[in-house]
Phi, psi and omega in degrees: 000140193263163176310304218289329197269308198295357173265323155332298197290263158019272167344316198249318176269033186072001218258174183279135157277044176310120160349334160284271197336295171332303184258007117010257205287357164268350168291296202283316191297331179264346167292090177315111132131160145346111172213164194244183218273342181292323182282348153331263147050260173296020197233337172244356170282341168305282171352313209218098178288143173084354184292140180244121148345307198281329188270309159283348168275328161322296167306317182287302150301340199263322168309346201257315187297302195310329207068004185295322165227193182217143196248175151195173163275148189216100183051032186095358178228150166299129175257132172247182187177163177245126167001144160269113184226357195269343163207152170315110172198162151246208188215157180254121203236102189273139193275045142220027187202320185102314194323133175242140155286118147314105174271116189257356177280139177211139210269005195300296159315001192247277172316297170313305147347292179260015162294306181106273184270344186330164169224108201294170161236331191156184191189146187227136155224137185234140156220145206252175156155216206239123146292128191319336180292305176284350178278005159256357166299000000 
């Protein structure tokens, strides 16, 4: 998802298009990879002197609520990214940088076989370990 669509989206579901927000979502479109609320944070406190941890996790859940970005866990903390929307794919997620590889294999046919009568709702698969940069670390 590009900025200009998830502030659409935003939009369309009654919410305010604020200058925060706005750069938010221009944090997550220009960011490669998983980041938590704390490098928000640091990423918005020069800007918006005084900005509360409580006021970017709100915002950060409801974009989450919204589908606008997506989370996973990472070492005990939440991680965002902004939605993926252009093919059906996952991801490979490195736990120290956040960076993610797009993975076009998905185990989903395989998994149906064997549930049988189940009635799936969805699936999220991830994979976690060190991006070649950090296992040069």
């Amino acid at each position: 998802m590009k900025l200009q669509e998830a502030l659409e989206k935003l939009k369309s579901q009654g919410y305010k298009t604020t200058a925060k927000r706005q750069d938010i979502l221009a944090y997550f479109d220009e960011t490669d990879g998983y980041r938590t609320a704390r490098d928000l944070l640091q990423h918005m406190e020069p800007t918006y002197k005084g900005i509360s941890f409580d006021t970017l996790y709100r915002n950060l859940h409801l974009f989450d609520e919204v589908g606008i970005l997506e989370t996973t866990e990472l070492n005990g903390e939440k991680h965002f990214r902004i939605t993926c929307t252009h093919h059906h794919h996952h991801h490979f997620i490195c736990k120290d940088c956040g960076k993610t590889k797009e993975i076009d294999v998905c185990p989903m046919n395989e998994v149906q076989n064997s549930l049988g009568n189940y009635a799936i709702e969805g699936h999220k698969f991830e994979i976690y370990g060190l991006c070649p940069v950090c296992q040069d670390a």
